[in-house]
N, C-alpha and C positions, 0 to 999 in steps of 0.2 A: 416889411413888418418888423416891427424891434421885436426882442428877445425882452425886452420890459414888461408885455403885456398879458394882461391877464383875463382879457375876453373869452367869454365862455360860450360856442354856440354849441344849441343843442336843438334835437328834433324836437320837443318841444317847446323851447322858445318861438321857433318859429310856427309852432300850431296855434301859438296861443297867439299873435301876430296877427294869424291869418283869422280865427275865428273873431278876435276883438273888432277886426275890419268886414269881418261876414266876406269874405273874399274866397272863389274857390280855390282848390289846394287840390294836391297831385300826391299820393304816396308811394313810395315801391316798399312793397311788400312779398317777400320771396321771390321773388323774379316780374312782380305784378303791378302795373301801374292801377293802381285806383284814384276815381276823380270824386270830384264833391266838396260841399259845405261842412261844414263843423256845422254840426248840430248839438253838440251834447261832450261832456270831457269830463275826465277825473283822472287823478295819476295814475293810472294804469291805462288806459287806451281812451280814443275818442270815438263820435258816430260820427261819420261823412253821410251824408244827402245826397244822390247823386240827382234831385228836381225832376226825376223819371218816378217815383212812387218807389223806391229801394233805398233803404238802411243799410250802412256794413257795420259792424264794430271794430275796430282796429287796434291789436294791443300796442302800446307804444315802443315795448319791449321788440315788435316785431318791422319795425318801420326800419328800414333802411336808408333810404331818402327821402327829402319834401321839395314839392315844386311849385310856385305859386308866381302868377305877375305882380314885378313890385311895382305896377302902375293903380294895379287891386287894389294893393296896402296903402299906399303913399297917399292917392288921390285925396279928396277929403268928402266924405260919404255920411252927411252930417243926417239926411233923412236914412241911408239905409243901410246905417253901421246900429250895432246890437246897441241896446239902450244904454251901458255905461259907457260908451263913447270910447275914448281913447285914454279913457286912466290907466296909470300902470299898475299893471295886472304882474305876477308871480309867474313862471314859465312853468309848463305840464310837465312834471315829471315822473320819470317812473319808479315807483317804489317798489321794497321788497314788497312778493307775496306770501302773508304766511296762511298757516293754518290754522 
């Protein structure tokens, strides 16, 4: 990798990735693998789906890791990727919280 570049990954780049593809996703959070869909996101955390009848909320502040198959992402899932398909989208991030 050069010393040139200026790529930025970040935890939620790759939520926003995995939601735009509807693609399930893996987070660690405090020592805890949680699984699921993005269902729902704003800069400060997102909802996973886990297709059992369970909701989590997850702050992004608290994500550790993301995991996801990039066969998910890549594929081309033109019926059952979220309606704006594959435009580029802005990565979820996390902002301050004030009061």
């Amino acid at each position: 990798m050069s010393s040139q570049s200026s790529t930025l990954f970040t935890v939620g780049t790759l939520l926003r990735h995995a939601q735009d593809s509807g693609a399930p996703v893996r987070v660690l959070v405090q020592g805890t693998w949680l699984d699921g869909r993005i269902v729902g996101a704003d800069s400060l955390g997102v909802i996973l789906d886990d297709g059992a009848a369970q909701q989590v909320l997850v702050r992004l502040d608290s994500v550790v890791a993301v995991a996801f198959s990039r066969a998910d992402i890549d594929e081309d899932r033109d019926e059952d990727a979220r309606a704006h398909g594959r435009r580029r989208r802005d990565p979820i991030e996390a902002g301050p919280v004030g009061g």
